[in-house]
py3Dmol code that shows the C-alpha trace and the ligand (Angstrom):
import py3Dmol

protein = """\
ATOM      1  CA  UNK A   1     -27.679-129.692-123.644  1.00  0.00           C
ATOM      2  CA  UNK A   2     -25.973-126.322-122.376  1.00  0.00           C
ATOM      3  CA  UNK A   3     -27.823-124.014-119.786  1.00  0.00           C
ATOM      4  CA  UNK A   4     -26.725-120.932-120.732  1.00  0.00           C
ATOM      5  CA  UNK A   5     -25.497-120.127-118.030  1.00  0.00           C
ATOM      6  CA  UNK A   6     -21.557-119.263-117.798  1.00  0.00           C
ATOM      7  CA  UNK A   7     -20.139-123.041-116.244  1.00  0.00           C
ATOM      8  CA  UNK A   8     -19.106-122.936-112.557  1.00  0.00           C
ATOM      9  CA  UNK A   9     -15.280-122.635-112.250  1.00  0.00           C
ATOM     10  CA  UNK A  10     -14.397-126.311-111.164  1.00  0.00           C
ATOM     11  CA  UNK A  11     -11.058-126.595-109.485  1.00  0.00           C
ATOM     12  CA  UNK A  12     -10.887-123.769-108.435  1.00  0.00           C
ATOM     13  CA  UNK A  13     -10.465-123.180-103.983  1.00  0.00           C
ATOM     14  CA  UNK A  14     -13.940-121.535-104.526  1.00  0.00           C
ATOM     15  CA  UNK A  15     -15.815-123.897-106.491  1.00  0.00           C
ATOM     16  CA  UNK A  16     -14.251-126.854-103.954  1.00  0.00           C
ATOM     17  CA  UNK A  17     -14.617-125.312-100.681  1.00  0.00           C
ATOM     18  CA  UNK A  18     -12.122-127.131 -99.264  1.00  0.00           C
ATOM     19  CA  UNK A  19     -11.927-128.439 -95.942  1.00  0.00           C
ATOM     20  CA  UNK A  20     -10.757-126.790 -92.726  1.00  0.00           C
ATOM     21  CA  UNK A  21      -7.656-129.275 -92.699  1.00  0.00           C
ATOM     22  CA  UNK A  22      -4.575-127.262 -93.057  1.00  0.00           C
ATOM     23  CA  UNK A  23      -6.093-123.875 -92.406  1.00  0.00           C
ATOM     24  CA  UNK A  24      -5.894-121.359 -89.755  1.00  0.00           C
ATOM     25  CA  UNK A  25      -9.143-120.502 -87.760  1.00  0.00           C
ATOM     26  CA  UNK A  26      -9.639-117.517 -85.834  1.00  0.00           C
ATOM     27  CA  UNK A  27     -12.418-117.737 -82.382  1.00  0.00           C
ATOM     28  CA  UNK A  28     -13.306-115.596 -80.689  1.00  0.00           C
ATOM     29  CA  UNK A  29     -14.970-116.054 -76.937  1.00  0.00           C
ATOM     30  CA  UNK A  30     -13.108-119.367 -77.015  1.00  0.00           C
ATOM     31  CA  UNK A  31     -12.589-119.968 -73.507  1.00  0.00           C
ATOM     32  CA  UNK A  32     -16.063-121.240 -72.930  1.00  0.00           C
ATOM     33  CA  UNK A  33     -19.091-123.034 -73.954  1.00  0.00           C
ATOM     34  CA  UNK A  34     -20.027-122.251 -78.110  1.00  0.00           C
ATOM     35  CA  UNK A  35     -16.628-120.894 -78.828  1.00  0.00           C
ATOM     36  CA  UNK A  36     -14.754-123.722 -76.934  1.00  0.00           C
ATOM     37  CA  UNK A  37     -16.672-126.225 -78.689  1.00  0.00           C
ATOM     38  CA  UNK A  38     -15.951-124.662 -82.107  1.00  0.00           C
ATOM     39  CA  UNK A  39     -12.322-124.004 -81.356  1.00  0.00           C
ATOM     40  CA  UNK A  40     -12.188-127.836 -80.332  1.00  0.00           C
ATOM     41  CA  UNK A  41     -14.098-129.292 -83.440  1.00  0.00           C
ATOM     42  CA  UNK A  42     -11.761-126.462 -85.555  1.00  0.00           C
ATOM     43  CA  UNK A  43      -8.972-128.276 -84.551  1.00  0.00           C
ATOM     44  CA  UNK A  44      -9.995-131.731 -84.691  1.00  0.00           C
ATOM     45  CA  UNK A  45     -10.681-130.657 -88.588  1.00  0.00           C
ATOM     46  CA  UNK A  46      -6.790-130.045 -89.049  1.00  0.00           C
ATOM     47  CA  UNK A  47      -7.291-126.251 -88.134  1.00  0.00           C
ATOM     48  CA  UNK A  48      -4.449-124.349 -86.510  1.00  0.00           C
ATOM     49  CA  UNK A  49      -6.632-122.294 -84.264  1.00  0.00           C
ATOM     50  CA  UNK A  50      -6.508-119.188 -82.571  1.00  0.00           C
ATOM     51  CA  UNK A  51      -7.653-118.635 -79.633  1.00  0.00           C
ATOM     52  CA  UNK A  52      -9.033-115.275 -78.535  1.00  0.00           C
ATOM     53  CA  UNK A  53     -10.573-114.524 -75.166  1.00  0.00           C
ATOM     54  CA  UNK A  54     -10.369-111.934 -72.236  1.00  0.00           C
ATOM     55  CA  UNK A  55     -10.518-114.872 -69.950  1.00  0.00           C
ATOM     56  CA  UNK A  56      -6.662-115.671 -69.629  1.00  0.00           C
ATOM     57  CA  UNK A  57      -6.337-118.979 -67.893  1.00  0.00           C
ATOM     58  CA  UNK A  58      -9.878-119.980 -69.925  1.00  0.00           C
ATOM     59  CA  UNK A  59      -7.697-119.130 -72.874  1.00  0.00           C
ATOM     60  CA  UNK A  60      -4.936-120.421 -72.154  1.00  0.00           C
ATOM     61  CA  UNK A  61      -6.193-123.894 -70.989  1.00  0.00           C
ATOM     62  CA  UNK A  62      -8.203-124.258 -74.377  1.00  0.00           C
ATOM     63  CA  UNK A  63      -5.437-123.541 -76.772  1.00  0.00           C
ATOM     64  CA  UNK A  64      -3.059-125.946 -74.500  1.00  0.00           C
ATOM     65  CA  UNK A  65      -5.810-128.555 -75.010  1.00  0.00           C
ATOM     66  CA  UNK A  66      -6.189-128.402 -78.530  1.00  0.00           C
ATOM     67  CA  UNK A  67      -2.475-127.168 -79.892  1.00  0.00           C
ATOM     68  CA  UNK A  68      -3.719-123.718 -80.691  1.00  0.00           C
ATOM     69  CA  UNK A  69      -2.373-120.249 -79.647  1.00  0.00           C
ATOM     70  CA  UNK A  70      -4.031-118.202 -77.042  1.00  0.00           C
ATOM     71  CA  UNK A  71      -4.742-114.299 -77.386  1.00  0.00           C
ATOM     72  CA  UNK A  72      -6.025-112.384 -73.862  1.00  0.00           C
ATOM     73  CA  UNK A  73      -7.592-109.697 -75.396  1.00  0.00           C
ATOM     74  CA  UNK A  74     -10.553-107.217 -74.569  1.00  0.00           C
ATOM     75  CA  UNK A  75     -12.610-107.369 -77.678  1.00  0.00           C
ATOM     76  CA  UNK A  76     -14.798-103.980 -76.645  1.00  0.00           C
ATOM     77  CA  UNK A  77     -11.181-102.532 -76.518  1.00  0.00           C
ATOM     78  CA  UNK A  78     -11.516-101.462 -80.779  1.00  0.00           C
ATOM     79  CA  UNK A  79      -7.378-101.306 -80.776  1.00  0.00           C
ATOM     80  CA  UNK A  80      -7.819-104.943 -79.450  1.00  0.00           C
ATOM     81  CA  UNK A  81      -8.639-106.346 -83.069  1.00  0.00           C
ATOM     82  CA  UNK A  82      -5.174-105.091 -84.649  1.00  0.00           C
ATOM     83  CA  UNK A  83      -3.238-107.338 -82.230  1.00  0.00           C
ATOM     84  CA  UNK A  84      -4.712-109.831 -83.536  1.00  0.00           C
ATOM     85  CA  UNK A  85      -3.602-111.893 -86.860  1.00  0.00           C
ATOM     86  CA  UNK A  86      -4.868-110.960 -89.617  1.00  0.00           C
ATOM     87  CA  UNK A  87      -4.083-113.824 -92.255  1.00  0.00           C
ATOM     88  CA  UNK A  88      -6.459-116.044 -91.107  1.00  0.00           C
ATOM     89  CA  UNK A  89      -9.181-118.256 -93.541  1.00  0.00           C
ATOM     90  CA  UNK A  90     -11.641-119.070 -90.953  1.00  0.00           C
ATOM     91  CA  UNK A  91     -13.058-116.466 -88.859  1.00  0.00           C
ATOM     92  CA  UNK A  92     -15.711-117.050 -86.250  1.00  0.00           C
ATOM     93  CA  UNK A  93     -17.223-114.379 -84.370  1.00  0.00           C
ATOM     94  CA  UNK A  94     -18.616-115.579 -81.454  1.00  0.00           C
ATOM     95  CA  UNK A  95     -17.759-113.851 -78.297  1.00  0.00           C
ATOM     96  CA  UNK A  96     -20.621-112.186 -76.369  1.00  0.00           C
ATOM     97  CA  UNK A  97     -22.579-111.319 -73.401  1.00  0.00           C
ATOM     98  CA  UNK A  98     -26.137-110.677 -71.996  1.00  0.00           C
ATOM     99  CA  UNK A  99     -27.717-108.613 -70.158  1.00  0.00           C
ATOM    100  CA  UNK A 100     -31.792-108.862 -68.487  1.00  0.00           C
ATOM    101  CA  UNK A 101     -33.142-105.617 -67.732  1.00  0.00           C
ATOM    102  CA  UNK A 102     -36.903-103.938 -68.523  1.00  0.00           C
ATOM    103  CA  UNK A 103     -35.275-101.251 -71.806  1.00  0.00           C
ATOM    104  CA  UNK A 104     -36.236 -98.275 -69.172  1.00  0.00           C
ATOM    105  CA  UNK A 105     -34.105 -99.786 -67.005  1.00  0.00           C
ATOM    106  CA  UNK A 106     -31.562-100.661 -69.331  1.00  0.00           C
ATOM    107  CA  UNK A 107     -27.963 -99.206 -68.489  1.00  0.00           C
ATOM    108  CA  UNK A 108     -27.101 -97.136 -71.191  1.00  0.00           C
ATOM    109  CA  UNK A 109     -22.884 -98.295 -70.567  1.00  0.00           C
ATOM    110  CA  UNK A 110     -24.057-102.158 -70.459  1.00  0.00           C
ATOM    111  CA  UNK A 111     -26.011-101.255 -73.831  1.00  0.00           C
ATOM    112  CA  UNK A 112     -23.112 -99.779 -75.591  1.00  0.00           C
ATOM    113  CA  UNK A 113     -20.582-102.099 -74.025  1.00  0.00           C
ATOM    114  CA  UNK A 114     -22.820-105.095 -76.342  1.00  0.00           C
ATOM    115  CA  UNK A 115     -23.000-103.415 -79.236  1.00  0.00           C
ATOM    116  CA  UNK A 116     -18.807-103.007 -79.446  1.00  0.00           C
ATOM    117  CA  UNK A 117     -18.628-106.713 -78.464  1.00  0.00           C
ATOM    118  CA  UNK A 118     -20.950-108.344 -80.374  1.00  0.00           C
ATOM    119  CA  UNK A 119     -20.868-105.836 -83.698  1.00  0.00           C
ATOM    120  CA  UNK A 120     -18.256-103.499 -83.846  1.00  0.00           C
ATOM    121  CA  UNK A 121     -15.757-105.973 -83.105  1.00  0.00           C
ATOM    122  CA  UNK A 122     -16.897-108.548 -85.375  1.00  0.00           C
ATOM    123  CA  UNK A 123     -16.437-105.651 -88.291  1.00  0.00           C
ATOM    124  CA  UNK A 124     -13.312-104.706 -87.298  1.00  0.00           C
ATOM    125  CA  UNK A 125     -12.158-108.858 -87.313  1.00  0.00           C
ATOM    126  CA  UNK A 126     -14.460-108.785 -90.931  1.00  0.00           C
ATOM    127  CA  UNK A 127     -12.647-105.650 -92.037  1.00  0.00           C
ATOM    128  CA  UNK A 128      -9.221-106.849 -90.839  1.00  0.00           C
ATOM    129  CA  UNK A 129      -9.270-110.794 -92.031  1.00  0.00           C
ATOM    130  CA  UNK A 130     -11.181-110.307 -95.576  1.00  0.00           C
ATOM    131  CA  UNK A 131      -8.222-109.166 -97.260  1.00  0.00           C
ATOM    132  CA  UNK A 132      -6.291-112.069 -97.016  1.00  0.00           C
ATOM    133  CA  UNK A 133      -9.543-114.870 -97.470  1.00  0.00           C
ATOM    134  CA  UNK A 134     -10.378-112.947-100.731  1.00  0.00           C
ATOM    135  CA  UNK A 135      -6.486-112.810-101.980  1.00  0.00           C
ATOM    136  CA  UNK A 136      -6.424-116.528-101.757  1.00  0.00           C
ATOM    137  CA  UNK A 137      -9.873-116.948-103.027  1.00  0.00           C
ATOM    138  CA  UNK A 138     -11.425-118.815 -99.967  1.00  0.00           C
ATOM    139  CA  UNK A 139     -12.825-118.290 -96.824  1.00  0.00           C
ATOM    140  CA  UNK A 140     -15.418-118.732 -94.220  1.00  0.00           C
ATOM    141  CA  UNK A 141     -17.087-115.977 -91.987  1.00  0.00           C
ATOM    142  CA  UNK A 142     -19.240-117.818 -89.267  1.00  0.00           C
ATOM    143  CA  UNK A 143     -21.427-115.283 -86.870  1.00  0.00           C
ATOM    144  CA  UNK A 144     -22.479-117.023 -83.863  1.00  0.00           C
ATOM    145  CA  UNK A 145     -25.520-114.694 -83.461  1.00  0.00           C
ATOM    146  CA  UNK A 146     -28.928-116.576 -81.865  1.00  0.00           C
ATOM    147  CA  UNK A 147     -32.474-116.652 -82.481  1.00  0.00           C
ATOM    148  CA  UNK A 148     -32.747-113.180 -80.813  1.00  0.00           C
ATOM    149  CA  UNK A 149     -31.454-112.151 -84.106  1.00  0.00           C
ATOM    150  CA  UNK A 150     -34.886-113.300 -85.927  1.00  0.00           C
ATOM    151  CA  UNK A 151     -37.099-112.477 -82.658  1.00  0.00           C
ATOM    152  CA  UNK A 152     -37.246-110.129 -80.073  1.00  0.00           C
ATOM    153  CA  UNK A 153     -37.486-111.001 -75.854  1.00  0.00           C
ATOM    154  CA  UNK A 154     -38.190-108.664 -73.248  1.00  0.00           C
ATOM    155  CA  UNK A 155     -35.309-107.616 -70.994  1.00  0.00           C
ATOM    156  CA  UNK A 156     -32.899-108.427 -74.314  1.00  0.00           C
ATOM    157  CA  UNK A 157     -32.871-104.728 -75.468  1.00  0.00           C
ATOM    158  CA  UNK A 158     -28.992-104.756 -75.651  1.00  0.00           C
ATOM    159  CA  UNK A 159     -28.478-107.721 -77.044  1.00  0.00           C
ATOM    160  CA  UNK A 160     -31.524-108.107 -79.625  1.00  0.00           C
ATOM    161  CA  UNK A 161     -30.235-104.889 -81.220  1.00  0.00           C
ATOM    162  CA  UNK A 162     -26.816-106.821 -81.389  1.00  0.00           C
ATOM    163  CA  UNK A 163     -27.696-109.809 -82.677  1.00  0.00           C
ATOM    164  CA  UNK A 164     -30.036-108.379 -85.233  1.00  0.00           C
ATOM    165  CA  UNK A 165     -26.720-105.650 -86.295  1.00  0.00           C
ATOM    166  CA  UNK A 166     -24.908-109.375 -86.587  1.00  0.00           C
ATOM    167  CA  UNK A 167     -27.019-110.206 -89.036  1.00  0.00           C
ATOM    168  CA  UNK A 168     -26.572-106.872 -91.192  1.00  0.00           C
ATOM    169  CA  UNK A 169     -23.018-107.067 -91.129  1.00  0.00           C
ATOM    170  CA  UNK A 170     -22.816-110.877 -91.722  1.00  0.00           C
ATOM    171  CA  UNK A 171     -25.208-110.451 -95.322  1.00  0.00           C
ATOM    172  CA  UNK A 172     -22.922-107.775 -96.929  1.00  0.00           C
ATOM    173  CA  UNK A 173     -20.397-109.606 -96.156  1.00  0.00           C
ATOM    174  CA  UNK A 174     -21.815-112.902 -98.216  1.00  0.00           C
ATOM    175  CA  UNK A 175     -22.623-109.884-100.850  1.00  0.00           C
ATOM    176  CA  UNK A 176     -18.781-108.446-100.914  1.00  0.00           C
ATOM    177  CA  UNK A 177     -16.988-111.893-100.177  1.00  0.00           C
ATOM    178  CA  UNK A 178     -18.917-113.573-103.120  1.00  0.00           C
ATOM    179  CA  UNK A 179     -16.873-113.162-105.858  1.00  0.00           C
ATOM    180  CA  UNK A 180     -13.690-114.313-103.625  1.00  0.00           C
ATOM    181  CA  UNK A 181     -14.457-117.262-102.778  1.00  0.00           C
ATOM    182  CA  UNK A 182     -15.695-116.572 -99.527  1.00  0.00           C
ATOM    183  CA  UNK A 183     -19.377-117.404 -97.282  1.00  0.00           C
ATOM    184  CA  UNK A 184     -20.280-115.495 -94.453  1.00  0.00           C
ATOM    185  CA  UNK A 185     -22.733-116.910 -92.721  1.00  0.00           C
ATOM    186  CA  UNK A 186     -25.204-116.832 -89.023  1.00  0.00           C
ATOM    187  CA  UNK A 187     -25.945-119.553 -86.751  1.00  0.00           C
ATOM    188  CA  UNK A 188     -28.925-119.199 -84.678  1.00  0.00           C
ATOM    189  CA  UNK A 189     -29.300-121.451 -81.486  1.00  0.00           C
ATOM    190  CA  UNK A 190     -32.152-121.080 -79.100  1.00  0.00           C
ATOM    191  CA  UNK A 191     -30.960-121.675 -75.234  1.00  0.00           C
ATOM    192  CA  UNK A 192     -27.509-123.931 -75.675  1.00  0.00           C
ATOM    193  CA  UNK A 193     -26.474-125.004 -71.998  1.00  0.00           C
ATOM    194  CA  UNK A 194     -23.355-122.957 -71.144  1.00  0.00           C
ATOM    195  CA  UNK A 195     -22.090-120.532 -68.524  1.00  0.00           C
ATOM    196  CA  UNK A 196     -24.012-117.778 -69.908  1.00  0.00           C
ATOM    197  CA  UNK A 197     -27.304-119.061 -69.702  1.00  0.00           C
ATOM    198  CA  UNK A 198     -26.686-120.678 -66.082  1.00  0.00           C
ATOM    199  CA  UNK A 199     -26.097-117.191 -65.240  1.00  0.00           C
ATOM    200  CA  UNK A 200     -29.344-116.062 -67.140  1.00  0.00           C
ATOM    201  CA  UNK A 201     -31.330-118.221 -65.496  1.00  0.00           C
ATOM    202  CA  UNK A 202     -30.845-116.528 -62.226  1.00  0.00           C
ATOM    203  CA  UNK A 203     -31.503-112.846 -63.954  1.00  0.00           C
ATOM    204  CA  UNK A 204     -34.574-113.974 -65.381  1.00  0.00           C
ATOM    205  CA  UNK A 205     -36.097-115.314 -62.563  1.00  0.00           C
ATOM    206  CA  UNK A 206     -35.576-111.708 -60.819  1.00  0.00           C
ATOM    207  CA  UNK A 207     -36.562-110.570 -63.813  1.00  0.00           C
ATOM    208  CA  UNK A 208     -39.823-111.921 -64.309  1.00  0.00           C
ATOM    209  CA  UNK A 209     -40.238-113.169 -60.647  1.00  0.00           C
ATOM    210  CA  UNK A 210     -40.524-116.594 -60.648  1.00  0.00           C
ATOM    211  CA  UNK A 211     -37.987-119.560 -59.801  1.00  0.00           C
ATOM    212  CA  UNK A 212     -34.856-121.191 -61.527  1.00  0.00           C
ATOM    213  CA  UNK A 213     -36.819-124.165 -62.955  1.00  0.00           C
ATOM    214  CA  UNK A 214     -39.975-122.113 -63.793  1.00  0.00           C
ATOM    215  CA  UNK A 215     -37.580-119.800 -65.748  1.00  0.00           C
ATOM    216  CA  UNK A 216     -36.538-123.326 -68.119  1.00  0.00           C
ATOM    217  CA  UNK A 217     -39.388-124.495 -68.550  1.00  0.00           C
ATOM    218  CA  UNK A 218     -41.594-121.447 -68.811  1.00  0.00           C
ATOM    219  CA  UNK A 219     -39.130-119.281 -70.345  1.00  0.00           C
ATOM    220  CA  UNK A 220     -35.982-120.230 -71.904  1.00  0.00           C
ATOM    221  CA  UNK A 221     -37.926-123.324 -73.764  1.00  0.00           C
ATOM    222  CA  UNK A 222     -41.808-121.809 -73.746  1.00  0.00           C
ATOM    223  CA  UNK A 223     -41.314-121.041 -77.670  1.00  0.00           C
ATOM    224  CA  UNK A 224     -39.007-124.104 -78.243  1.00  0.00           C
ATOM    225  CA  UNK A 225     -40.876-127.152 -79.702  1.00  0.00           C
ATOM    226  CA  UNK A 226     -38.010-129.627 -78.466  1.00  0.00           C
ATOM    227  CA  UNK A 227     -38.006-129.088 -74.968  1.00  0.00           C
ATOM    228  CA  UNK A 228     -34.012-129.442 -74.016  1.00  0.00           C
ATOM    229  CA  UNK A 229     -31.107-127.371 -74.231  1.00  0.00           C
ATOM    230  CA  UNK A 230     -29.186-127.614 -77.156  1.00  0.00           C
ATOM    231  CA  UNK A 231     -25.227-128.941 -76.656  1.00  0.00           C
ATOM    232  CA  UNK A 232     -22.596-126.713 -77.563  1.00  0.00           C
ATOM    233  CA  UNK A 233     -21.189-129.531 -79.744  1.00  0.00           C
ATOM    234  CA  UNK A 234     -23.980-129.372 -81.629  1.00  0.00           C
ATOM    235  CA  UNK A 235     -23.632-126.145 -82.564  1.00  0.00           C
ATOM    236  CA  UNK A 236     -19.695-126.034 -83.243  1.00  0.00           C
ATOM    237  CA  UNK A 237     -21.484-129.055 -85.816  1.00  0.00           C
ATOM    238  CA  UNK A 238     -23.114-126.956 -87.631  1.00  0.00           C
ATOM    239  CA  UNK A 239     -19.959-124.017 -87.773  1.00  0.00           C
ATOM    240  CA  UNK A 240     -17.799-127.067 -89.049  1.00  0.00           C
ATOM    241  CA  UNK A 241     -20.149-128.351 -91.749  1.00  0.00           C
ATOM    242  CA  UNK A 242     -20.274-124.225 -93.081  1.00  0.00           C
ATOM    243  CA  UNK A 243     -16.457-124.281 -93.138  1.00  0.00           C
ATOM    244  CA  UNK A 244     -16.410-127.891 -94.884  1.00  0.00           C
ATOM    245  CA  UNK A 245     -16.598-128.957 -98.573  1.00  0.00           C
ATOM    246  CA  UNK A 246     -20.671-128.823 -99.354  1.00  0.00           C
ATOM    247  CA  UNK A 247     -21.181-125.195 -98.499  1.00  0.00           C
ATOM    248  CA  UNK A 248     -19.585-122.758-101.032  1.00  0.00           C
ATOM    249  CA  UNK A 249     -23.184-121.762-101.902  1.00  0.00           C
ATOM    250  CA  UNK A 250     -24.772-121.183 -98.391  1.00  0.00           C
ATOM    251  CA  UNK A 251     -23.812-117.670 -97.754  1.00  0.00           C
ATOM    252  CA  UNK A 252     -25.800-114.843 -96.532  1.00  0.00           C
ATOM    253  CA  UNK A 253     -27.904-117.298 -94.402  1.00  0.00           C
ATOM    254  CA  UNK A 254     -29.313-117.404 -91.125  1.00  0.00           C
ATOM    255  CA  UNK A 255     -29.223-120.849 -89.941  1.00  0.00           C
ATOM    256  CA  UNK A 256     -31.890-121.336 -86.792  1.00  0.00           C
ATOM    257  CA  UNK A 257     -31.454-124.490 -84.445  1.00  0.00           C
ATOM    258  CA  UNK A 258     -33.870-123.375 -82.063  1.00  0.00           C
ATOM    259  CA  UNK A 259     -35.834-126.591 -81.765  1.00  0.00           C
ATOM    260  CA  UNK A 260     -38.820-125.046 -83.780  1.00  0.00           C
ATOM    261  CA  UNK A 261     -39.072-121.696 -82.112  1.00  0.00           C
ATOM    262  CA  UNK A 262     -38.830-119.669 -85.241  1.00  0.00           C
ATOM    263  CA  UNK A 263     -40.934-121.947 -87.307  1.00  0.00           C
ATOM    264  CA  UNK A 264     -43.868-122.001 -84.854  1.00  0.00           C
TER     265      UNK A 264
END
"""
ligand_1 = """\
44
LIG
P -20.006 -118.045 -72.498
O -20.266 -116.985 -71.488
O -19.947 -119.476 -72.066
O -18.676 -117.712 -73.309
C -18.450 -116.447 -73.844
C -16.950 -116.218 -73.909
O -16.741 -114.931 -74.494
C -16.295 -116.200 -72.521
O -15.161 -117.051 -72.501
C -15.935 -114.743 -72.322
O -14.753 -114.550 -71.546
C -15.735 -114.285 -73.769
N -15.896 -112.839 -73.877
C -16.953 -112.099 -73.448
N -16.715 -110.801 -73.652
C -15.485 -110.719 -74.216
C -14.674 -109.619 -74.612
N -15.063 -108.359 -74.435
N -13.468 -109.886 -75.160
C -13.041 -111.164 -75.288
N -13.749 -112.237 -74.901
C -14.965 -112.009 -74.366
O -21.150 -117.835 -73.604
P -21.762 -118.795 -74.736
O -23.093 -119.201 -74.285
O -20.791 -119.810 -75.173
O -22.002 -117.711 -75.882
C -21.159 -117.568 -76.992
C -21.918 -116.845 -78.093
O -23.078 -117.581 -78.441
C -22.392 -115.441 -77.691
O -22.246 -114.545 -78.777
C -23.854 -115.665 -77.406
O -24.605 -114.519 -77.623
C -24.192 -116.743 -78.422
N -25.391 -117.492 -78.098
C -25.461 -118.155 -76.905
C -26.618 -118.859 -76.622
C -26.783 -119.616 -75.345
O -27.910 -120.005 -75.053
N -25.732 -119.862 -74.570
C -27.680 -118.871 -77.522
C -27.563 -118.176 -78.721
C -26.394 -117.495 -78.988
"""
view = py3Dmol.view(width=600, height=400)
view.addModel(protein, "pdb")
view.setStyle({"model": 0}, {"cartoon": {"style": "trace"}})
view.addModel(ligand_1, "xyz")
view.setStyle({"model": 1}, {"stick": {}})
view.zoomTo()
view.show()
């Protein structure tokens, strides 16, 4: 017995979603923590990967280690983005930073300084790489965002209004890319250990005026139900499996591992 429904296009790149093996990845924030990891697991895949960092030596080191090419660039820089390649079927938007301060206090530079990191330079990588994922009719747009974009903190002003712009930009995306063949999707971790949160740790606790372990336990993992960091590896996990052969139909998503934060 039919459906109805018009049949799904087997064979075709879309209807496959092939693995990463034998295509080129684009991360950025790749000299450290999240984007290392994904970069690494990228290239493990069969990925030729590109690294992109303002970190030089961090970027350098990481594309030595895994065979991929390093790019020192300033991603709140918008010119930045168009020295960058643009034929490139995995794209993972990643880079970021944070910054702890009651919104009064907020600097208005630090503010805007997030906002061109963490959104307008994913849109101009979205705006420059899309072209060439939906002329081959595949691709994969991974946002690392976080579960401050599904829930608000206090002190995060700049970077919950990020995160939750992230998540805007990554669902039209899924809407546009759709009938090319190509996913965009968000990964949301709770606290993964990495340089950025070792340096949080020591903001929050001026912050809310307590000490370094208070600030884990009380906290970065008060709202998590598992009470540990989560890896980095265990995120780049979950970036691979979205760039791997089960997940043509996952787009648009927002996919939490926040140890049961978001669920509680
Ligand atoms: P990290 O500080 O270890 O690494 C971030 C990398 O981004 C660094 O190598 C840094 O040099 C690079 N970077 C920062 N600004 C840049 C710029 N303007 N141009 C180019 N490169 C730049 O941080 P991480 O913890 O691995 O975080 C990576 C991403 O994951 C961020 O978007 C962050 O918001 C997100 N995230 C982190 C956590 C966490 O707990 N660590 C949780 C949820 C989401």
């Amino acid at each position: 017995m039919t459906s109805g429904f018009p049949p799904v296009p087997h064979g075709t790149a879309a209807a496959a979603g092939l693995d990463p093996a034998g295509r080129t990845a684009l991360v950025t924030g790749a000299g450290s923590g999240i984007g290392r990891a994904c970069a690494s697991a990228l290239a493990e895949a069969g990925a030729l990967v590109h690294v992109v960092d303002m970190d030089a030596a961090a970027a350098k080191s990481v594309a030595a280690a895994i065979g991929g090419r390093a790019h020192v660039v300033d991603l709140a820089r918008a010119e930045a983005v168009g020295e960058l390649p643009a034929d490139i079927d995995i794209l993972v938007n990643n880079a970021g930073l944070q910054h702890v301060a009651p919104l009064t206090e907020f600097p208005p530079d630090r503010f805007a300084l997030m906002q061109r990191v963490m959104v307008q330079a994913p849109f101009l990588l979205i705006r420059r790489t899309l072209p060439y994922m939906c002329a081959r009719g595949w691709g994969r747009v991974v946002n690392i965002s976080s579960v401050h974009g599904l829930r608000a903190s206090a002190f995060k002003a700049g970077y919950v209004t990020a995160k939750h712009g992230l998540e805007g930009l990554s669902k039209v995306t899924a809407v546009e890319g759709a009938p090319h063949g190509v996913t965009s999707n968000c990964v949301n971790p709770g606290y993964v250990r990495t340089p950025l949160v070792e340096r949080q740790v020591e903001a929050q606790a001026a912050a809310h005026g307590i000490d370094a372990g208070q600030v884990v336990s009380e906290v970065l993992l008060g709202r998590s139900a598992v009470k540990r960091l989560i890896e980095p590896e265990e995120v780049a996990a979950t970036v691979l499996w979205l760039c791997g052969p089960h997940t043509g139909y996952v787009t648009g998503a927002s996919i939490p591992l926040d140890g049961g934060w978001t669920a509680a």
